[in-house]
C-alpha positions in Angstrom: 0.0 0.0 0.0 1.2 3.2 -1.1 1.0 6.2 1.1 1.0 9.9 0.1 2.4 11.9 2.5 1.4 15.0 0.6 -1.9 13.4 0.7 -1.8 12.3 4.3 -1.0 16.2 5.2 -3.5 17.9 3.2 -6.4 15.2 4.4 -5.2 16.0 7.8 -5.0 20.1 7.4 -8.5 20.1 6.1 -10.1 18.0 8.3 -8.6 19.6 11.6 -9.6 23.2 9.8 -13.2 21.4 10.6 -12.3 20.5 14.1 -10.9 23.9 15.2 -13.6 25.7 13.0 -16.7 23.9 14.5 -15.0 21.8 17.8 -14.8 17.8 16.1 -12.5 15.6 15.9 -13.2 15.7 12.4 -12.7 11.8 12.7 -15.9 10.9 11.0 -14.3 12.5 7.9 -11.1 11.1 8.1 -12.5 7.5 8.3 -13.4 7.0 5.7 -10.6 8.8 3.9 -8.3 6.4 6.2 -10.2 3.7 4.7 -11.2 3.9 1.2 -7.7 5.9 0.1 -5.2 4.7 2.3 -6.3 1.1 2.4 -6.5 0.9 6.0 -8.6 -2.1 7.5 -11.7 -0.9 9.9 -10.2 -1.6 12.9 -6.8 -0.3 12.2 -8.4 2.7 11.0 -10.4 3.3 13.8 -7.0 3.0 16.0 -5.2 5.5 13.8 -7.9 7.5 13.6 -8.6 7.8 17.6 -5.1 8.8 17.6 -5.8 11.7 14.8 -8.8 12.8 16.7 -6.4 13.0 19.7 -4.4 15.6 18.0 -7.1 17.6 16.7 -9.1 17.8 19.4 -6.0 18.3 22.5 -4.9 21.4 19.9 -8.2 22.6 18.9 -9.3 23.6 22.2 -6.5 26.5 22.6 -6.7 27.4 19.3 -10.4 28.4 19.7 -9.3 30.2 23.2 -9.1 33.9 21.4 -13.0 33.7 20.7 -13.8 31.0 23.6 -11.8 32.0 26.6 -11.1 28.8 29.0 -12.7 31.1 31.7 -16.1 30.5 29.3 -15.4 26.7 29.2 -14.6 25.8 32.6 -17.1 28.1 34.0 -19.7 25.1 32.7 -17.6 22.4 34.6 -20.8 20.8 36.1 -21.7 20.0 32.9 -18.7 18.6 31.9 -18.4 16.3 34.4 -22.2 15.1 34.1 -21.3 14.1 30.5 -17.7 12.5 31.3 -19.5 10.5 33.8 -21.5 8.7 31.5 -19.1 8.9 28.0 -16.2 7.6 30.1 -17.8 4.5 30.8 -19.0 4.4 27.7 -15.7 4.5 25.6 -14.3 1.8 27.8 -17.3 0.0 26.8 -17.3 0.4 22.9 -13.7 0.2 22.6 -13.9 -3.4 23.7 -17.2 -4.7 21.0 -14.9 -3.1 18.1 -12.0 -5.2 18.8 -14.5 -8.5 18.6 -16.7 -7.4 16.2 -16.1 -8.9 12.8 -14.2 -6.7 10.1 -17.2 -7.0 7.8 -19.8 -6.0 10.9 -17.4 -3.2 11.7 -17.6 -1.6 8.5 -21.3 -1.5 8.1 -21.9 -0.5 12.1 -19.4 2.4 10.9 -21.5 3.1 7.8 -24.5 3.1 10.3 -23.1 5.9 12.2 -21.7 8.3 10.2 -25.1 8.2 8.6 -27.0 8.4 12.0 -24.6 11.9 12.7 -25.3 13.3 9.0 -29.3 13.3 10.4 -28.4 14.3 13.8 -26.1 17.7 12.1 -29.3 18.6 10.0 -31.9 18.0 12.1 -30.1 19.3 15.7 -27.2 21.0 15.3 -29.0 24.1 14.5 -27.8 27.7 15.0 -29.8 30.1 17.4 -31.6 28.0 19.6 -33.9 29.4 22.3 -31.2 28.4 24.5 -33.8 26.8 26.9 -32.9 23.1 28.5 -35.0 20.5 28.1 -34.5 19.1 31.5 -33.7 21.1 34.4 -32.5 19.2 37.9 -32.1 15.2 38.8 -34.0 14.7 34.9 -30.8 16.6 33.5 -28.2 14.9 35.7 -29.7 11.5 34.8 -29.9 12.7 31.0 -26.7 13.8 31.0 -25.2 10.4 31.9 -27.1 8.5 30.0 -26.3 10.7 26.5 -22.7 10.8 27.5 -22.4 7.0 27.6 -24.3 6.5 23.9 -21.6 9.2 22.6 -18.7 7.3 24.6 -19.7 4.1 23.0 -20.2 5.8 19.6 -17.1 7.7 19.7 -15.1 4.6 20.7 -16.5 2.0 17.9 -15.7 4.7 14.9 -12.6 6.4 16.7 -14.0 9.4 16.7 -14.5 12.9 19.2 -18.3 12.6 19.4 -18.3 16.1 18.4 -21.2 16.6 16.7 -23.7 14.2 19.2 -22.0 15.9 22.3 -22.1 19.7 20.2 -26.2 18.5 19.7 -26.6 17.3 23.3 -24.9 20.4 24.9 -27.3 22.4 22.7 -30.6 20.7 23.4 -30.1 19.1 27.0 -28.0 22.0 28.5 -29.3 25.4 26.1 -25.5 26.3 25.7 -24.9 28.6 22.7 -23.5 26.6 19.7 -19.8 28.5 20.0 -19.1 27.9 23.5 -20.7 24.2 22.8 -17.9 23.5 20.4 -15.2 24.5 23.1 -17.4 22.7 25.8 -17.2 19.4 23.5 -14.1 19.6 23.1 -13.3 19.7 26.7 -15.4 16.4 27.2 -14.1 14.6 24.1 -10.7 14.6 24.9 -10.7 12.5 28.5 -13.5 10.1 27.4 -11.2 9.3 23.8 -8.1 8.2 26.1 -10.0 6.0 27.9 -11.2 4.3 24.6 -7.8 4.7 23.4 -5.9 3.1 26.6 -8.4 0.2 25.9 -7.7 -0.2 22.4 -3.8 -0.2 23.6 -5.0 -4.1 24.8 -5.2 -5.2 21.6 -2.7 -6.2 19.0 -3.9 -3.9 16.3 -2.6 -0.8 18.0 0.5 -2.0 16.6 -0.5 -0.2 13.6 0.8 3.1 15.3 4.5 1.3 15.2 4.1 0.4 11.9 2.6 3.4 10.4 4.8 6.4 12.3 5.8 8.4 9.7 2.4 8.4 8.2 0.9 9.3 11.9 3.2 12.1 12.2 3.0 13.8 8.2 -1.0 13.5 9.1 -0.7 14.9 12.7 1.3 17.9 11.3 -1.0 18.5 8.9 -4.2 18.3 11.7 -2.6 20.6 13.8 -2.1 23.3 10.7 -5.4 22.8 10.0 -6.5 23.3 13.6 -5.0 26.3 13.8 -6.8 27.7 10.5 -9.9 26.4 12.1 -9.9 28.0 15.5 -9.1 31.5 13.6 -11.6 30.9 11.2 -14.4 30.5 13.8 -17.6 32.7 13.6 -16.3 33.8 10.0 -18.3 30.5 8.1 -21.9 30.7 8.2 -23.2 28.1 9.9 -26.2 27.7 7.6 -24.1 27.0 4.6 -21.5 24.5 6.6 -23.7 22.0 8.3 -25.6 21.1 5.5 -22.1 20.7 3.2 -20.6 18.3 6.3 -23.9 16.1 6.7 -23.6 15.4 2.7 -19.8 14.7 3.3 -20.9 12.0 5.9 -23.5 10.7 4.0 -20.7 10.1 1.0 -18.5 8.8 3.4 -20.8 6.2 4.9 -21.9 4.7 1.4 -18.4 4.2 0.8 -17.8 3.2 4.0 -21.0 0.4 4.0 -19.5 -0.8 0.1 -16.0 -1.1 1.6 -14.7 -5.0 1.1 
């Protein structure tokens, strides 16, 4: 299998211009790009790509600090913590039924996914909500851990941040403004994606990190470029024109994902 590094650097730089820009991982685009270009198999791909997502969502963060001060972020550390009590769990969780699951089943519960977030962006990851939560008291707390394990488990099985399910609950479950959710996501993606990560270390396809090191590190330079676009791009790309372009990019990505042998 041939690898382009200038290709692994550009697919990198793009895709983290979408995780700084919005607050992903951007892992459910580079998937499939991990998959269907560079010939990875599912679950090596999902390993190389939780390790993407790590860079792009560890450098994001800071990046988007000049719009989203941490002051912002951490001032919502309740809510935080009800999420990561629930998505810690459940990345611990999915990591382990992706390393038994069957390469074929893999690919298609991946195809599954991606399409399941391509609804989820169009129908509620809207701008200017009402900013009213839906639950208010023990129905939030209980809420909250219950939607942070779904995105844990999620998030581990495709290798992804959760982005755009946690960006969707913050909005919804919590009324937090769409900017600050991004940071806020971010802040809850990155502890709940090490724990799927140390569990994937368990398994013997992590070696595909050994074998693959230059290709990690040409991609990971290019995700942190592209982070740093992103986070200076922020609140410059209407929202109303992005969403819909990312939920037809998933749905792409998961046909080609679904007729992947």
């Amino acid at each position: 299998m041939t690898q382009s590094k200038a290709g692994a650097f550009g697919g990198g730089a793009v895709i983290g211009a979408l995780g700084g820009l919005i607050g992903l991982g951007g892992a459910e685009f580079r998937l499939p790009l991990l998959i269907g270009v560079f010939g990875f198999q599912a679950l090596e791909a999902v390993i190389l790509n939780k390790a993407m997502s790590l860079v792009v969502v560890a450098t994001a963060l800071p990046f988007r600090a000049s719009t989203i001060p941490f002051s912002d972020v951490f001032s919502h550390w309740s809510v935080i913590v009800n999420l990561l009590a629930g998505s810690l769990l459940g990345a611990w969780v999915g990591a382990g039924w992706a390393t038994r699951l069957k390469s074929e089943t893999l690919y298609r519960v991946i195809a599954v996914l991606l399409l399941m977030i391509a609804v989820v962006l169009v129908l509620g990851h809207q701008p200017g909500g009402d900013g009213r939560p839906a639950f208010s008291g023990l129905a939030q707390i209980i809420a909250g851990i219950a939607a942070g394990f779904v995105i844990g488990v999620v998030a581990s099985l495709l290798g992804v941040a959760g982005g755009e399910l946690l960006i969707t609950t913050l909005i919804l479950l919590f009324g937090i403004d769409i900017k600050l959710a991004g940071s806020l996501s971010l802040a809850v993606s990155l502890p709940t994606m090490v724990v799927g990560f140390t569990r994937y270390s368990r398994d013997s396809s992590f070696a595909v990190l050994g074998r693959n090191r230059t290709f990690l590190l040409v991609m990971a330079a290019g995700s942190i470029l592209g982070t740093f676009i992103g986070g200076r791009l922020l609140g410059l790309v209407p929202e109303a024109i992005l969403l819909p372009l990312l939920a037809a990019i998933l749905v792409i990505s998961a046909v080609k994902v679904w007729r992947h042998k």
